[in-house]
C-alpha positions, 0 to 999 in steps of 0.5 A: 388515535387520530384527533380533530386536530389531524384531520382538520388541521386545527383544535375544536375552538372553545366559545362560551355561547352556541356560533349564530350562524354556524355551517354543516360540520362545524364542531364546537367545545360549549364551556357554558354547558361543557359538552361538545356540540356540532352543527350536523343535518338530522335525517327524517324520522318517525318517533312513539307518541301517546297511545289512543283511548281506542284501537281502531282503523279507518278513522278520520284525521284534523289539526296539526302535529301538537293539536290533533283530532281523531274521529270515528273508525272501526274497534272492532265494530262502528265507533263515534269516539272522538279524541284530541291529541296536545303533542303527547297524549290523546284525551277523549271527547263527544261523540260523532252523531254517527257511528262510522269508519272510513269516513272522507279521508285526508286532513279536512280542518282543524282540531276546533273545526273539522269535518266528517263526511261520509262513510260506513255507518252500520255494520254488514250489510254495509249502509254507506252514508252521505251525512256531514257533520262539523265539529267545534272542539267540543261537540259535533253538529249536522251539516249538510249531506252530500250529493253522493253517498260513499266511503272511503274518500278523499278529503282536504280543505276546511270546515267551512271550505271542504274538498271531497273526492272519490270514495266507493259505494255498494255498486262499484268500486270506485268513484270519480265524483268531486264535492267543494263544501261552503260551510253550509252545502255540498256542490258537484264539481269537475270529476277526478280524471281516475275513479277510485277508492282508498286514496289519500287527500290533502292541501284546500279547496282550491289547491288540493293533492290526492294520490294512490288508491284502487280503482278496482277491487283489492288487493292488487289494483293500487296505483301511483297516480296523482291528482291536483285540483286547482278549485275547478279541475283536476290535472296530473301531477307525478307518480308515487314511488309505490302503488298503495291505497289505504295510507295517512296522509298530511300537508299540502298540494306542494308540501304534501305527505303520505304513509302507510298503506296496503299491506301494512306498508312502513314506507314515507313519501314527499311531494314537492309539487312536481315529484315524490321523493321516499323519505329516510324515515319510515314508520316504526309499525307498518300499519293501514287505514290509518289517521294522519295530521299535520305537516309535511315537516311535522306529520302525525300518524294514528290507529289502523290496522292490523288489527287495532292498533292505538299507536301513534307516531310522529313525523319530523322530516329532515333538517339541520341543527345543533346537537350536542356529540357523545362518544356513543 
C-alpha cells in the first residue's frame, strides 16, 4: 500500500494544536484529540432541517438561516400560520390577519420585522389582494395597501424600506408594476423592463435582484431573465443558467441565490453581480413554490409543492476548512 510518505516525500507531521494558518491539502496528525485532520475545500451542499407545523406552498419567507419566519401559504386551502425557525426547528406563531398564498415573494425583513403584501386571499374564484401587513416577532399588524392588487410577486428589502415588483392579477398574467415601501406607504416607481409573474426577489430597496418567472401562461414561458434595480430604475443583469418560475430564493443584489422551481426543479444557482453560476449543491427534494431565507452562503429552503410538503433544507455553500479524515 503506498504511504503519505511516498507520494509527498515526507511523514504526516505530529502537532499538538490545529496549524493557524494552514493550506489546501495540508495533512496533520492532531495528538491532542489523536485523529488525523486536513485543511481540505468542502463542496456546496444542502442538508435536512426541521420539518414545518404545516405543509403547504406558496408561503412567504424572512430572516436569516438560524432565525427564520414562514407565513402564509396554501395546505390545502388559505393559511395564516406563521411559524419561526432557531436553526433546527419551526415553533408556531399568531396568525396572519389574512389567510393568503403567493403573497410577495423573496426575503422581505426579518424574523422580528417582516412584511407580507399581497396574494390570493380566498379560495376560487381567486380574490387577489393588495393588503399589507407587518410583523413584530409576535403578532401581525396593517400596514398600508398597495397601489396595485396582485400575487405572486417579487420582493426584498425591509419592513420599513420594502421592494415589491411584478406579480399577476385576474386580468393578465403578468405585471411589470414597481412599489418601494417606507414603512407607512407604497409608492409607484419605474416598471420592470419584462412583466411577469412567479419570480424570484432579493437584496434592499435600493440594491434589489430578480430573475426567472413567466410572462406568460404556464408551463412553458419561464425565462432567465434578470433584473437589477438601483432605487430608481431597472437595468439587465445576466441570465439564469435554467429558465424557471416558482423558486426560493436568498441574499443579496450581488451575492444572490435561488433554488428550485417549476417542475419540482433541485437545481442551486449563484449570482455574483455579473453571472450566475450552477452551485455543486442541490436540494435533496425538488420542490416549487417554495419559502427561502437567508444568505447566498447560508440559505434556507421551506415548504412547497408537490403537494405539501413541511421539509426544509439547509444551504452552506462551498468553502475551506479543518476536517477531521477517516478511512471511510
Amino acid at each position: 500500500m503506498t504511504t503519505y510518505k511516498e507520494i509527498k516525500g515526507q511523514l504526516v507531521r505530529k502537532v499538538s494544536s490545529d496549524p493557524s494558518d494552514p493550506q489546501i491539502g495540508q495533512i496533520w496528525y492532531n495528538t491532542t484529540i489523536g485523529s488525523l485532520k486536513g485543511y481540505v475545500t468542502v463542496a456546496s451542499a444542502w442538508a435536512s432541517g426541521g420539518n414545518l407545523t404545516d405543509g403547504r406552498w406558496g408561503l412567504g419567507g424572512a430572516g436569516t438561516q438560524t432565525a427564520a419566519l414562514a407565513y402564509g401559504g396554501f395546505t390545502p386551502g388559505n393559511t395564516a400560520n406563521t411559524e419561526e425557525y432557531n436553526g433546527s426547528s419551526w415553533s408556531e406563531q399568531n396568525n396572519l390577519s389574512t389567510a393568503r398564498r403567493q403573497l410577495a415573494l423573496g426575503t422581505i425583513g426579518t424574523q422580528t420585522a417582516a412584511l407580507g403584501a399581497g396574494g390570493y386571499a380566498a379560495g376560487g374564484p381567486p380574490k387577489i389582494t393588495n393588503e399589507t401587513e407587518e410583523y413584530n416577532g409576535s403578532s401581525w399588524t396593517s400596514g398600508g395597501n398597495m397601489g396595485t392588487n396582485r400575487a405572486a410577486l417579487g420582493a426584498g428589502g425591509t419592513q420599513t424600506a420594502g421592494l415589491v415588483f411584478g406579480g399577476s392579477d385576474p386580468s393578465t398574467t403578468g405585471k411589470n408594476e414597481t412599489e418601494e415601501y417606507n414603512g407607512t406607504s407604497w409608492s409607484e416607481q419605474n416598471n420592470l423592463s419584462t412583466a411577469r409573474s412567479e419570480l424570484c426577489g432579493m437584496g434592499i430597496q435600493t440594491a434589489a435582484l430578480t430573475g426567472g418567472g413567466q410572462p406568460g401562461g404556464p408551463p412553458t414561458s419561464d425565462v432567465v431573465i434578470t433584473e437589477e434595480y438601483d432605487g430608481t430604475s431597472w437595468t439587465s443583469g445576466g441570465n439564469i443558467n435554467t429558465a424557471r418560475s416558482k423558486m426560493g430564493s436568498s441574499g443579496t443584489q450581488t451575492a444572490g441565490l435561488v433554488f428550485g422551481g417549476t417542475a419540482s426543479n433541485t437545481q442551486t444557482e449563484e449570482y455574483d453581480g455579473v453571472s450566475w453560476t450552477i452551485s455543486s449543491g442541490t436540494l435533496g427534494t425538488g420542490r416549487r413554490l417554495l419559502g427561502g431565507a437567508g444568505t447566498q452562503t447560508s440559505g434556507l429552503g421551506f415548504g412547497g409543492a408537490t403537494p405539501y410538503l413541511a421539509s426544509t433544507e439547509e444551504y452552506t455553500r462551498q468553502f475551506n476548512g479543518t476536517k477531521v479524515i477517516t478511512s471511510s
